[in-house]
Backbone bond lengths (Angstrom), bond angles and torsions (degrees), N, CA, C in turn:
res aa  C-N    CA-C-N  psi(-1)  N-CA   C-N-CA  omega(-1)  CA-C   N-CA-C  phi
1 X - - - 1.466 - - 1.526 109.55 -
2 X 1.572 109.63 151.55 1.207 103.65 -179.61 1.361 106.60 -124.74
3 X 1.305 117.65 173.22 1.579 117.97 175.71 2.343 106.51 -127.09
4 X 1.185 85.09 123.36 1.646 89.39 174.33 1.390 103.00 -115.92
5 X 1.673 110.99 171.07 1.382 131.85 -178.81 1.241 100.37 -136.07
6 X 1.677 89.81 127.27 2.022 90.92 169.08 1.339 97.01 -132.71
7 X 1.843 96.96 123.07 1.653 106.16 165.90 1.833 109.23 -89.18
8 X 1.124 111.03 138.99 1.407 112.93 -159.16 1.952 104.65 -140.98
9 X 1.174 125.16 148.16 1.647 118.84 170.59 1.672 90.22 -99.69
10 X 1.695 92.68 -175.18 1.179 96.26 -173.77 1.972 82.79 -156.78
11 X 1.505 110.02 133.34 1.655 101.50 -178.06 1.560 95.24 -161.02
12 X 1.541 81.68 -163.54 1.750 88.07 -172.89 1.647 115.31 48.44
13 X 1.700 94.12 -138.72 1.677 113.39 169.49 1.227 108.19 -57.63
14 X 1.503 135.46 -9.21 1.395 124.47 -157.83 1.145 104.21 -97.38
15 X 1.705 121.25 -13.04 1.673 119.71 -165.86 1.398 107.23 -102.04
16 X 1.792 109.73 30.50 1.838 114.75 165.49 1.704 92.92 -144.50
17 X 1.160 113.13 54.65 1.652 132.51 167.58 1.424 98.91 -122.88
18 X 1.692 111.97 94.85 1.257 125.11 169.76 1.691 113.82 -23.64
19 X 1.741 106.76 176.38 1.226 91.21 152.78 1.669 147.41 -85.98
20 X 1.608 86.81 -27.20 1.812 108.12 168.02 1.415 102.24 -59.01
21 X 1.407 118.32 -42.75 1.670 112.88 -168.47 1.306 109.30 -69.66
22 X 1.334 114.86 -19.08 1.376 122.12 172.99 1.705 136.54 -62.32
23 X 1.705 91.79 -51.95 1.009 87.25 162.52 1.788 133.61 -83.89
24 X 1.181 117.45 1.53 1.176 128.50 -164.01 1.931 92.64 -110.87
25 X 1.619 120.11 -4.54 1.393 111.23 172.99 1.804 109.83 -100.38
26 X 1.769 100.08 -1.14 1.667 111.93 -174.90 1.700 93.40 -113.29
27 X 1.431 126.75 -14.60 1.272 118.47 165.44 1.446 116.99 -54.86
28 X 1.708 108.17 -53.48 1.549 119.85 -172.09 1.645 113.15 -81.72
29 X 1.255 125.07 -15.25 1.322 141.12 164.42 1.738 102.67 -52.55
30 X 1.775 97.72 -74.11 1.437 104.82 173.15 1.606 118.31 -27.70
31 X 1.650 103.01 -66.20 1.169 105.57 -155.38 1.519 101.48 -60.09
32 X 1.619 109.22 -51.73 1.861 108.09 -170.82 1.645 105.63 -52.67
33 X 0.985 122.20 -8.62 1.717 116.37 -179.09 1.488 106.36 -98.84
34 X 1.542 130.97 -14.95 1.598 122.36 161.23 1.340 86.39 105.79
35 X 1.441 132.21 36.42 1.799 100.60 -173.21 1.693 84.55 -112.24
36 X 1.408 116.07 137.66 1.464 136.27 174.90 1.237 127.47 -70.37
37 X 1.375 111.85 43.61 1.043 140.27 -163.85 1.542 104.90 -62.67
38 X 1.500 133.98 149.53 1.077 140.03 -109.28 1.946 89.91 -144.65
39 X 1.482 114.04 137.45 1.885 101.06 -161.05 1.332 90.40 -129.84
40 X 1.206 119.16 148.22 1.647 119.52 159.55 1.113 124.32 -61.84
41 X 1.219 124.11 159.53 1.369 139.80 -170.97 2.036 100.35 -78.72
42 X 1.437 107.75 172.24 1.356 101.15 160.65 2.176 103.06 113.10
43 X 0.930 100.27 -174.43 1.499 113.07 170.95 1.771 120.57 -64.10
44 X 0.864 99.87 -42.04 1.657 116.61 -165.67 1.916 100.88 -125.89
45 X 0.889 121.81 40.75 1.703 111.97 164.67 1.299 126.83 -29.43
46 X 1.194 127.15 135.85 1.552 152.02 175.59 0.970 114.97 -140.50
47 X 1.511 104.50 139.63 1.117 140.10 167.10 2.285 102.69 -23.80
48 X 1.386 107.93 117.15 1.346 111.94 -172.39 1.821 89.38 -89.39
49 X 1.886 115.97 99.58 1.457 141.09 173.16 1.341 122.54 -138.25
50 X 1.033 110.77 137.49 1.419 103.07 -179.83 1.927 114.24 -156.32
51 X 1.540 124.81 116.42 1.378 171.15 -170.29 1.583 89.92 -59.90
52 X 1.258 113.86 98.78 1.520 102.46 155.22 1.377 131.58 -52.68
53 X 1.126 110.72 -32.94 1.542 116.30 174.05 1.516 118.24 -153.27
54 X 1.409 135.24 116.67 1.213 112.95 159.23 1.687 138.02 -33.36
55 X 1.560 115.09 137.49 1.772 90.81 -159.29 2.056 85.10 -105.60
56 X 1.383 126.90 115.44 1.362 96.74 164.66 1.672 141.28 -35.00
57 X 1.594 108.97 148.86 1.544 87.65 -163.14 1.534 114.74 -76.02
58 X 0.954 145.03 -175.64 1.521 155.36 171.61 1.983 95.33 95.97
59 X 1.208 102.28 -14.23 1.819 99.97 -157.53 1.544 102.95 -90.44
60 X 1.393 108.87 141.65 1.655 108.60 172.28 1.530 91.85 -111.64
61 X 1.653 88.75 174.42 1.762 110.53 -164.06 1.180 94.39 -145.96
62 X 1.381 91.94 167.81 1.773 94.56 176.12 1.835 100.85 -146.55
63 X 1.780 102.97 15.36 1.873 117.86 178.20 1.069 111.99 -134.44
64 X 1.599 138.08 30.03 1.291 114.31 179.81 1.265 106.51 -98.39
65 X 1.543 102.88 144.18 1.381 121.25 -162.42 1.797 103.16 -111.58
66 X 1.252 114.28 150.82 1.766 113.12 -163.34 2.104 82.72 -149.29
67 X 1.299 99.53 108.18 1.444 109.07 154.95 1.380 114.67 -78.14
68 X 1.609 128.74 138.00 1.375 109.83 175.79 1.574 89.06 -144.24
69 X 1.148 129.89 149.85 1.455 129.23 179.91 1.267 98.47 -117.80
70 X 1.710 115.90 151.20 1.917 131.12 -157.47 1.505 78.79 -149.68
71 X 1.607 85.09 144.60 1.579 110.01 150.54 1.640 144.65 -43.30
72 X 1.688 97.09 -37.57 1.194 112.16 179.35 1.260 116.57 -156.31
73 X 1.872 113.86 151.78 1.591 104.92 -176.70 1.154 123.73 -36.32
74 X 1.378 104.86 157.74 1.643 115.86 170.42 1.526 106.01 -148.61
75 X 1.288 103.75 136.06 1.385 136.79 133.42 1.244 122.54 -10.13
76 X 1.133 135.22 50.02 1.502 131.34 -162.33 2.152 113.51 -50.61
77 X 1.039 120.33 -41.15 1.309 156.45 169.86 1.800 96.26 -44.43
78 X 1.137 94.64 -72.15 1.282 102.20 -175.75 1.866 124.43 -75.13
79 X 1.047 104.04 -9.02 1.382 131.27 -141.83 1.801 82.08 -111.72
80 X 1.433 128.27 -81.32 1.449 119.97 147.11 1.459 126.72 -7.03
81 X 1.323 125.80 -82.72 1.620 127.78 152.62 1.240 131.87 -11.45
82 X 1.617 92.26 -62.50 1.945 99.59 172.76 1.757 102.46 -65.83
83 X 1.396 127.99 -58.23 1.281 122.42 -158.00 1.988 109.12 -66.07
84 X 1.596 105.23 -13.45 1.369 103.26 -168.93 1.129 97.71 -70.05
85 X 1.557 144.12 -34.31 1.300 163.98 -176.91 1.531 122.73 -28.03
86 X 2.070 79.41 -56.87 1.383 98.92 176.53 1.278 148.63 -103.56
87 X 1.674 96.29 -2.90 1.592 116.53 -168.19 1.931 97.78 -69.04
88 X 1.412 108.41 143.91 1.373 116.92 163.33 1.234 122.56 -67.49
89 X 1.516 137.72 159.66 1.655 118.25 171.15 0.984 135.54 -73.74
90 X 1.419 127.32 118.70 1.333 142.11 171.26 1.774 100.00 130.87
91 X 1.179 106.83 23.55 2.004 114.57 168.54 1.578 77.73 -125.41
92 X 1.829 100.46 140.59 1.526 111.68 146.77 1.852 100.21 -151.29
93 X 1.317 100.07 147.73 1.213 121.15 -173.28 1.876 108.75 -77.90
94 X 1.423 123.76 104.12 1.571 108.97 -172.10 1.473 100.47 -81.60
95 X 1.876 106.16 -41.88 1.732 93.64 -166.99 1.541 106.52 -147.04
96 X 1.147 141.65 167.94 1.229 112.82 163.25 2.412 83.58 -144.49
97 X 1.574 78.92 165.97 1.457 88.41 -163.10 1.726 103.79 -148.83
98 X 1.543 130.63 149.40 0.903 108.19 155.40 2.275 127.00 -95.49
99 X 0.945 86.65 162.27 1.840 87.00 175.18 1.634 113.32 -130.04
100 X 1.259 88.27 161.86 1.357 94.14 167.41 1.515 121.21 -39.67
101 X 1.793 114.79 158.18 1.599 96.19 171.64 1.558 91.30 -115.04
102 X 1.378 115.31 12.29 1.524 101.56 173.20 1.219 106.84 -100.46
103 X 1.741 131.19 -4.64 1.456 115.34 179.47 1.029 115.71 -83.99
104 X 1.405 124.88 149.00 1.440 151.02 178.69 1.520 111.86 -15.27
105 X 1.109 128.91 153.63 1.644 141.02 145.20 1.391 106.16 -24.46
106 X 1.382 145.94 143.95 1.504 139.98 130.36 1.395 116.04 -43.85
107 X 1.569 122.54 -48.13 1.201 125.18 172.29 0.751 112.96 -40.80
108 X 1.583 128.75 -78.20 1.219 141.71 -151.73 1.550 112.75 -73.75
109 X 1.674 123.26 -13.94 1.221 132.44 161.28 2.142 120.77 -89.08
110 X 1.246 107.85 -8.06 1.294 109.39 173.27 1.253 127.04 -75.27
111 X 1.230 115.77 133.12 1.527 104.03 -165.15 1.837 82.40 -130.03
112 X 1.208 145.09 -69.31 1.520 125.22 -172.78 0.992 111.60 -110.85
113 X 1.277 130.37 -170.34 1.834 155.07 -177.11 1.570 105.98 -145.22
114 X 0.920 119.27 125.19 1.918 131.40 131.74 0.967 128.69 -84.42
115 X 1.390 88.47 156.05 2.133 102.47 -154.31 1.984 90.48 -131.44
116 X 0.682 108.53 103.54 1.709 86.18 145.30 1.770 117.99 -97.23
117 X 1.453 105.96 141.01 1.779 105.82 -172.56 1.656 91.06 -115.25
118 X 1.267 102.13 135.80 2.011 111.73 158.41 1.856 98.71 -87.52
119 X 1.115 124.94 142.34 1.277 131.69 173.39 1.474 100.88 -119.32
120 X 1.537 114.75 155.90 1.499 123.30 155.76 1.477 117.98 -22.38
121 X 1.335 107.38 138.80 1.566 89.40 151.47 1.681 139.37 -112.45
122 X 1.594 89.03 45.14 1.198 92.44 160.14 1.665 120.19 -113.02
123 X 1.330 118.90 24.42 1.367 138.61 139.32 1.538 125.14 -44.48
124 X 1.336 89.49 123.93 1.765 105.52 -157.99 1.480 83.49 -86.65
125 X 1.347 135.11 125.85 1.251 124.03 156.81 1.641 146.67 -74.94
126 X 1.527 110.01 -0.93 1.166 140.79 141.80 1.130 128.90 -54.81
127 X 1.276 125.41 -49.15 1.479 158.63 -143.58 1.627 85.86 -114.75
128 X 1.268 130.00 -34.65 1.603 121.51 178.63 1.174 104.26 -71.40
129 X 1.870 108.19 -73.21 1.442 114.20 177.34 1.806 138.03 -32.29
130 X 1.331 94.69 -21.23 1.510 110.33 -179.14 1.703 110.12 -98.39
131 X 1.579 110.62 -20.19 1.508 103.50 173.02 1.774 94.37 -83.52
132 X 1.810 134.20 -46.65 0.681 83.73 -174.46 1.443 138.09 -106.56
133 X 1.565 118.12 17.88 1.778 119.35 128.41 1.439 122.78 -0.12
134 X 1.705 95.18 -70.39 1.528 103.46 -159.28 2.042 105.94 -64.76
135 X 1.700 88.50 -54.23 1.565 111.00 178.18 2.408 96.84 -24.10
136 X 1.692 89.98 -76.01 1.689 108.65 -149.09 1.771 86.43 -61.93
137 X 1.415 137.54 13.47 1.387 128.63 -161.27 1.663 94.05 -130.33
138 X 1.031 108.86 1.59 1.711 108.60 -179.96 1.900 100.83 -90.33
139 X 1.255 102.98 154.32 1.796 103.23 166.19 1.377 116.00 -78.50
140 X 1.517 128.58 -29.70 1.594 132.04 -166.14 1.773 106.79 -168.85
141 X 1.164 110.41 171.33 1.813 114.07 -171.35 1.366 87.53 -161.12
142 X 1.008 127.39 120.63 1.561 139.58 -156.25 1.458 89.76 -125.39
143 X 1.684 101.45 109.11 1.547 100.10 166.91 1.243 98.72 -142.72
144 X 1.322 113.38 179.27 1.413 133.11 -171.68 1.729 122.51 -108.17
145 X 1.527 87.29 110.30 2.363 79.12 168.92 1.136 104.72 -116.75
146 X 0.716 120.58 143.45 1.975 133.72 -173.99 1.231 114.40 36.88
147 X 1.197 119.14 56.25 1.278 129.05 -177.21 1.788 132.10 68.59
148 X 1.618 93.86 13.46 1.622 99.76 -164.82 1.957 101.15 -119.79
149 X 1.232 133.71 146.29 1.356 121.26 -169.07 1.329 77.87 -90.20
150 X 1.595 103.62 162.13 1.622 133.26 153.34 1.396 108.11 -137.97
151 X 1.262 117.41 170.49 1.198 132.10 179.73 2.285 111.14 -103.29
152 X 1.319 100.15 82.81 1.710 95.27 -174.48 1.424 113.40 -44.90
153 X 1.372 94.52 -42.26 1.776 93.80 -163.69 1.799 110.80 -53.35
154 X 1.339 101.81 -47.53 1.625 118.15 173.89 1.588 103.39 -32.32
155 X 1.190 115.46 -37.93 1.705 126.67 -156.26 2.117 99.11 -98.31
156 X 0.851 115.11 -19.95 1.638 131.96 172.13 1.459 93.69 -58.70
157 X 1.265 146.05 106.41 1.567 113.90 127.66 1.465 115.79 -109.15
158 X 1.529 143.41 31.04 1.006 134.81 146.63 1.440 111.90 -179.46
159 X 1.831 120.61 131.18 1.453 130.00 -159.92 1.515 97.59 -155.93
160 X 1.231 125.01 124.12 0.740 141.91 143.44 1.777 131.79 -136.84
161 X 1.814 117.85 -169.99 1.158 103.85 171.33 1.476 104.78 -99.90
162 X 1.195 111.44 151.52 2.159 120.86 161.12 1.068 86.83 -121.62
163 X 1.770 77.73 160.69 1.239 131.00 178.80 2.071 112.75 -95.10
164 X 1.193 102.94 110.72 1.348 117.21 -168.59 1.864 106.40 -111.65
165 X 1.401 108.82 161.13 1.203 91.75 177.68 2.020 127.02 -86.14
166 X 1.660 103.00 -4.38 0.998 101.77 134.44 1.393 162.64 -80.74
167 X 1.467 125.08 143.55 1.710 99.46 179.90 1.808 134.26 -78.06
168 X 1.457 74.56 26.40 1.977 74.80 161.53 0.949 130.51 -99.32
169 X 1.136 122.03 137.87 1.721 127.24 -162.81 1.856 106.71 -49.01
170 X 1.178 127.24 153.22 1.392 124.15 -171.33 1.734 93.53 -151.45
171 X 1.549 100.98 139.19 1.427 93.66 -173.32 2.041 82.49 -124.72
172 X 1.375 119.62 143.59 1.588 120.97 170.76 1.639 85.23 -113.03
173 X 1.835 103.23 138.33 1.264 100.81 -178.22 1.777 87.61 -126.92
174 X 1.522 116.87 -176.60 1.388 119.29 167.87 1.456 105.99 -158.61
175 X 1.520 105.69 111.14 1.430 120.73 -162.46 1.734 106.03 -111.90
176 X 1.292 108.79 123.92 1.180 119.27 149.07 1.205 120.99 -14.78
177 X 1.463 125.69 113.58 1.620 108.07 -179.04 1.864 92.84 -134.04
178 X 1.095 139.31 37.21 1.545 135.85 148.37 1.477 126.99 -51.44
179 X 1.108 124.73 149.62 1.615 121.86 -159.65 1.930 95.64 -91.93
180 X 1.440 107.08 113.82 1.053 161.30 -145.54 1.659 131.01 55.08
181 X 1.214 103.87 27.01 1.424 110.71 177.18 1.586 107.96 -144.28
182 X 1.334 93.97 84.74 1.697 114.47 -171.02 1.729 99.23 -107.98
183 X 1.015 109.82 110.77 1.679 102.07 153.64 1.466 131.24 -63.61
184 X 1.245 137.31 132.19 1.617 113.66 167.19 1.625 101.74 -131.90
185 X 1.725 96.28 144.22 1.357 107.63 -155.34 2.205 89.32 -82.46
186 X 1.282 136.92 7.16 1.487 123.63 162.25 1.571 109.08 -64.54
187 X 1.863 115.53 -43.65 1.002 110.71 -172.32 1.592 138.13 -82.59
188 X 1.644 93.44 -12.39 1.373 130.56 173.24 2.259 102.41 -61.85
189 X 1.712 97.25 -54.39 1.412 98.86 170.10 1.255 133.60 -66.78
190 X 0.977 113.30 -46.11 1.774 123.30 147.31 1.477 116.53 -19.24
191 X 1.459 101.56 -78.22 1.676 101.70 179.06 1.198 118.45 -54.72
192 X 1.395 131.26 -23.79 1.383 130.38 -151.75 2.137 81.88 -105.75
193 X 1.202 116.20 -34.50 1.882 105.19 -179.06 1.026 80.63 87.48
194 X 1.593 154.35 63.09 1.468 130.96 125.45 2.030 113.96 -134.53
195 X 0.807 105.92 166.57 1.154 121.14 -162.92 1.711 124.81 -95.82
196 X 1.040 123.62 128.68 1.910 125.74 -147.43 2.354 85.60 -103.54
197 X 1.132 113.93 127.32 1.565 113.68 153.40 1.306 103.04 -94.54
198 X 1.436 135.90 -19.61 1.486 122.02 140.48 1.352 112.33 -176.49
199 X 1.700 136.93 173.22 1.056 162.47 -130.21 1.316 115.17 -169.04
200 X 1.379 107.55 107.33 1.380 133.08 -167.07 1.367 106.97 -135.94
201 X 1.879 101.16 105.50 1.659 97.08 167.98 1.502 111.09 -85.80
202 X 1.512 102.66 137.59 1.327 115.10 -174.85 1.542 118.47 -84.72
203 X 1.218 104.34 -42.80 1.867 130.66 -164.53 1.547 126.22 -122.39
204 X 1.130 113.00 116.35 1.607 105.24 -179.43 2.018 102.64 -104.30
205 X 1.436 124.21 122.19 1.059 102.54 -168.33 1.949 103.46 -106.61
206 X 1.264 125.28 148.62 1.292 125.64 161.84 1.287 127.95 -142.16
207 X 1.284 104.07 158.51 1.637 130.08 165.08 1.421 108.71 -29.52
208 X 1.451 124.55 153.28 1.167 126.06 164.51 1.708 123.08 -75.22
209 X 1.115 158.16 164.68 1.180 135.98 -151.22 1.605 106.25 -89.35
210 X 1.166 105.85 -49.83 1.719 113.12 143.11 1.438 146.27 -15.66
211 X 1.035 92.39 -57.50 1.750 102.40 173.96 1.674 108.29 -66.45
């Protein structure tokens, strides 16, 4: 058995393709491209894939990474080619690679996410910089997801504004992404009362396979 990596974007129509729909729209991709892709054991077999991170929906990326393990070598080169064929619009394939099949989970090695956000432009950029001053200068922001408090700020480790070559305000954030202490930059906008023209994670960051 082998283990591959596909770094892939996700845009347009493609960034309100759940995550289940996701993997079940890279199952049939797989299959129409011939790759011998590799199924679990059990009653109900699936496709052996696995999502470094769920991406919330409305959000595009330009890093999501999809482990999928196959039966037999591949052609990575070629293997790209065939899948460009088939992807729908708003999936594109950046790289594909093989890895180890003894290294770690992605999950279980992810530790943050980057976001870049476009905001309105009727964003005072003064008036940003000083909420988020105030925001990164607090100890905790106690809010609620599914009925349970967390602490957001805990989940913040780095937000500010850049400088882009457009003049719309742009906020780069860097969210905690550990399995149950996920930041997400919808709820981040919410608290702050301003409004995203869109949200693009840029960066998936991880652990060494080791650690």
């Amino acid at each position: 058995m082998y283990r591959i990596r596909i770094t892939f974007s996700k845009f347009g129509k493609a960034r309100w393709i759940g995550n289940l729909d996701l993997h079940r729209t890279w199952a049939r991709i797989l299959r129409r491209a011939g790759v011998p892709i590799a199924y679990s054991q059990g009653f109900n077999p699936q496709p052996k894939m696995q999502l470094a991170s769920a991406l919330p929906l409305g959000i595009m990326s330009e890093c999501e990474l999809l482990d999928i393990w196959v039966l037999e070598t591949i052609a990575t080169d070629s293997l790209q080619n065939d899948l460009a064929n088939g992807l729908p619009n708003g999936l594109e394939v950046i790289e594909i690679v093989e890895v180890e099949l003894k290294e770690k989970s992605l999950q279980s090695r992810l530790r943050a996410a980057e976001y870049v956000i476009e905001l309105g432009d009727d964003i005072d950029i003064q008036v940003l910089q000083k909420m988020i001053s105030d925001l990164l200068g607090m100890q905790s922001i106690i809010r609620q997801r599914r009925g349970k408090d967390y602490d957001m700020r805990a989940l913040i480790q780095a937000l500010d504004v850049v400088e882009r070559d457009s003049m719309t305000p742009t906020l780069f954030v860097r969210f905690s992404a550990c399995p149950g202490a996920t930041g997400r930059p919808g709820e981040l906008l919410e608290y702050m009362g301003i409004n995203a023209k869109s949200i693009n994670r840029t960066g998936l960051l991880f652990v060494d396979n080791d650690d």
